[in-house]
C-alpha positions in Angstrom: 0.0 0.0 0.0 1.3 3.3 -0.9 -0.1 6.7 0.7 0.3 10.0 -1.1 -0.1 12.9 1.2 0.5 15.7 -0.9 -1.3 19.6 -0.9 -1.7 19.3 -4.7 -4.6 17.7 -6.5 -2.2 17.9 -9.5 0.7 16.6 -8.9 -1.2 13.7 -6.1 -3.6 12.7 -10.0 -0.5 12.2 -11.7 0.9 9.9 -8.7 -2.1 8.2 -8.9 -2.3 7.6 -13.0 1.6 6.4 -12.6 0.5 4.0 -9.7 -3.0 2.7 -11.1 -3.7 -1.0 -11.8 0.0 -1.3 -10.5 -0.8 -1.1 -6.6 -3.3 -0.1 -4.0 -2.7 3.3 -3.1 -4.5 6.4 -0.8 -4.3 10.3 -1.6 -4.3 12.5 1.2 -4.6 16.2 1.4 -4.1 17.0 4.8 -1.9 15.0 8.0 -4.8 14.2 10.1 -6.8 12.5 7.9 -3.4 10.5 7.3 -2.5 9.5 10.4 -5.9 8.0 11.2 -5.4 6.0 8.2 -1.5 5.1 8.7 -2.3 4.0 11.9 -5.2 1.4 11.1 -4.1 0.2 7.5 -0.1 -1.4 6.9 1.5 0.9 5.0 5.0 0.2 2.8 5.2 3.3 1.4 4.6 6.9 2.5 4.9 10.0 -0.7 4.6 13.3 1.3 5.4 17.0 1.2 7.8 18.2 4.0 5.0 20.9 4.6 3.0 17.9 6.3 5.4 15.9 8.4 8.3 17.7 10.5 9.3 14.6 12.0 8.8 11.3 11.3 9.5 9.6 15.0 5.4 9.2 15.6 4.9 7.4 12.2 8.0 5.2 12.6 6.5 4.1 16.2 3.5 2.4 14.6 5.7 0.8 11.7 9.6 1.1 11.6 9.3 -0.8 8.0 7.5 1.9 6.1 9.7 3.8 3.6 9.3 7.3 3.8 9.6 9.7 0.6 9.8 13.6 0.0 8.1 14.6 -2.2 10.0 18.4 -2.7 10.0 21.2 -5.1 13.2 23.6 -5.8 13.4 25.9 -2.2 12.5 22.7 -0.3 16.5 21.6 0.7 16.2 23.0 4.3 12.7 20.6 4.8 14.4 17.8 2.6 17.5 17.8 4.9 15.1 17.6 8.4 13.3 14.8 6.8 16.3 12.8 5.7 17.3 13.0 9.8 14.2 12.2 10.5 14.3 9.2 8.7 12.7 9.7 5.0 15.2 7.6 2.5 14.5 9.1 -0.2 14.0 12.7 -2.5 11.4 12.8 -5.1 11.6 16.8 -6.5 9.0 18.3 -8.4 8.2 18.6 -11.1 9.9 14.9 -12.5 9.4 12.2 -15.0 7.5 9.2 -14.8 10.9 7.2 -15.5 12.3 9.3 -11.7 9.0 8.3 -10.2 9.8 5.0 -10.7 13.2 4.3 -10.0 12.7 6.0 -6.4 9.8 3.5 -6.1 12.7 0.8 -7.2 15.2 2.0 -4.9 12.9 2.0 -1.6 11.3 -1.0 -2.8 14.2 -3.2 -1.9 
């Protein structure tokens, strides 16, 4: 299961045309509507905007084995670098190609 938290309906649809009939995946649109979900649903991988989660301690807590990726535009570095300490593993910047999408899927998928 993948969950997309992300503030824009754009860029979240095009996630979600990249990930359909490939896997069961949830957009999101704001943290607390997320975190209800993360907590009652196993979740392998988490898309988000650092705008959303400033640290990812409380979601590692419920489940140490998700994979956490930023989802970032150009300006985000500052946000990107607190969520690589936090524990994201990976960057995702905006805007990208289908073929980035999915080799950051590959590379946290292993």
């Amino acid at each position: 299961m993948i969950n997309i938290l992300c503030k824009s309906k754009l860029v979240s649809h095009d996630l979600a045309d990249i990930l359909a009939n490939k896997t069961k995946f949830a957009l999101f649109h704001d943290e607390q509507e997320f975190s209800k979900e993360f907590r009652k649903n196993l979740v392998d991988i988490v898309i988000y905007e650092p705008d959303f989660i400033e640290n990812l301690n409380s979601y590692r807590k419920i489940n140490s084995h998700t994979s956490f990726i930023v989802l970032a535009s150009p300006g985000d570095e500052p946000k990107v670098e607190k969520a690589l300490c936090s524990g994201a593993c990976a960057i995702l910047y905006k805007p990208f190609r289908i073929e980035q999408f999915q080799e950051v899927l590959a590379f946290v998928s292993f």
